[in-house]
C-alpha positions as CSV (number, residue, x, y, z in Angstrom):
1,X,91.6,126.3,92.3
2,X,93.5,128.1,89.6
3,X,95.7,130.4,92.5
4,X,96.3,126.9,94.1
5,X,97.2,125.5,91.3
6,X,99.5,127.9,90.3
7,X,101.7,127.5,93.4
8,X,102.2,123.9,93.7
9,X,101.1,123.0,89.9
10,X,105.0,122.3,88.8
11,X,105.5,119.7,91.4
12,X,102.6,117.7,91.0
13,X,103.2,114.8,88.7
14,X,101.6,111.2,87.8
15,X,101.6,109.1,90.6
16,X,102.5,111.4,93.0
17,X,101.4,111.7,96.7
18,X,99.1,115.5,97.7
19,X,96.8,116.2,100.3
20,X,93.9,118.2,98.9
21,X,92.1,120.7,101.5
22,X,88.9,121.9,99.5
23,X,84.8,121.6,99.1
24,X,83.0,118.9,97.2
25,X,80.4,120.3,94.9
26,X,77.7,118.6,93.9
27,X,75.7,120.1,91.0
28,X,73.9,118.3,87.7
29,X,74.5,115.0,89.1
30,X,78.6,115.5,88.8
31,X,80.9,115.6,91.6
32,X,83.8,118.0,91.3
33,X,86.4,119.0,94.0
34,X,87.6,122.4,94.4
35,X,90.9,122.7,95.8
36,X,91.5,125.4,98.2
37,X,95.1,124.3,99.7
38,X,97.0,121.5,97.6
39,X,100.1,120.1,99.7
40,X,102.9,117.4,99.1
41,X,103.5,115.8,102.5
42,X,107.1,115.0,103.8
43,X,107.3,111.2,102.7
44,X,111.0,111.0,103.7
45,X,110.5,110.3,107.3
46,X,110.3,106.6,109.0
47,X,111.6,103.9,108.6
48,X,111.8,102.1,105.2
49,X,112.3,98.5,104.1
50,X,113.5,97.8,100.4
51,X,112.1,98.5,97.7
52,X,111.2,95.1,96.2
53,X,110.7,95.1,92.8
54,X,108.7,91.8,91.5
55,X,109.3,90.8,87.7
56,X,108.4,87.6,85.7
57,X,111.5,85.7,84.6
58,X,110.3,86.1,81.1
59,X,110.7,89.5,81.2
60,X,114.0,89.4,82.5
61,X,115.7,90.1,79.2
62,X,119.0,92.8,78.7
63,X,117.4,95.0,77.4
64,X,114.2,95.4,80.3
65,X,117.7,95.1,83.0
66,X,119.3,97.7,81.2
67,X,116.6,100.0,81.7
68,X,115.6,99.1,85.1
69,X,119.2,100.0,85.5
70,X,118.6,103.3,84.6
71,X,115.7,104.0,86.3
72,X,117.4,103.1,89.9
73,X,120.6,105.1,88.8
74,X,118.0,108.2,88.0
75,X,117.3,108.2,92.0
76,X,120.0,107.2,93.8
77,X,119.5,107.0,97.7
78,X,120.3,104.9,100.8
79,X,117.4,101.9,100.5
80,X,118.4,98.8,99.5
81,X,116.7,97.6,96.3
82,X,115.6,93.5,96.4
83,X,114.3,91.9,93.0
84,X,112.0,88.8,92.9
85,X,112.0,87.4,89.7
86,X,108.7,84.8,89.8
87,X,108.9,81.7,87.8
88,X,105.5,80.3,88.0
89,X,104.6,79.5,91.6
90,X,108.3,79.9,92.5
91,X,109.9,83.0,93.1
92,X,113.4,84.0,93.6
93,X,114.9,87.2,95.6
94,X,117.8,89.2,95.0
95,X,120.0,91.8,97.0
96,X,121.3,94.2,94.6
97,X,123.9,96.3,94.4
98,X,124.5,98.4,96.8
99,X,125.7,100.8,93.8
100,X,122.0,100.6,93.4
101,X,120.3,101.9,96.1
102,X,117.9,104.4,95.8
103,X,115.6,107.2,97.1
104,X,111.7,105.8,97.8
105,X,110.5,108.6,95.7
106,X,106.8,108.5,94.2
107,X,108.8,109.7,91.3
108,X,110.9,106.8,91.3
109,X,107.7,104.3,91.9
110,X,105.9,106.1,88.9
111,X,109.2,105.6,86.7
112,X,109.3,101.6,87.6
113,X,105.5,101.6,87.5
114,X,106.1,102.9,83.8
115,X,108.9,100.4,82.8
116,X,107.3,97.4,85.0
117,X,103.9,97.5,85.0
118,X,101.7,98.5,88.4
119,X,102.2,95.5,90.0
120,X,105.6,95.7,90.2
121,X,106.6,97.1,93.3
122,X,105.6,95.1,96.4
């Protein structure tokens, strides 16, 4: 593991998406994986809908908009970004603008994760 580590170690992050190739071993009652090929698959292809961001209206304040702000300008892109601010049992969607689109990223759904909460992102 430390050989695969080393070559893909700087690009794994929090939240983000591998596919481990390796051996479970199963000694003193602990399960442990050894890596013997880490990879980070090509997420970029296919179709993609929105990324809808779900937030109470209570925690709609300037200073939680401001930062969301930043987030989305931190990975800007092509997909359209829709939030639903629930209210309750209602719930109400925005478009936003398009000066806000971004890049699906797990990088940027670990940075909204962060700021949001993990239910966030629907």
């Amino acid at each position: 593991f430390p050989s695969t580590y080393a070559k893909v170690g700087i690009h794994i992050a929090e939240d983000a998406i591998v596919a481990v190739r390796g051996r479970l071993n199963n000694r003193d009652e602990t399960a442990t994986l050894v890596a013997a090929d880490v990879t980070l698959p090509d997420l970029s292809v296919g179709p993609r809908g929105p990324v809808v961001v779900h937030l109470p209206a209570t925690r709609c304040t300037p200073p939680v908009v401001d930062r969301l702000r930043e987030v989305l300008g931190t990975h800007p892109g092509t997909t359209e970004v829709h939030l639903r601010l629930l209210n309750g049992s209602r719930s109400t969607t925005m478009r936003l603008d398009d000066g806000l689109r971004v890049s699906p990223t797990p990088a940027l759904m670990g940075d909204l994760k962060a700021l949001l909460g993990a239910g966030s992102i629907g």
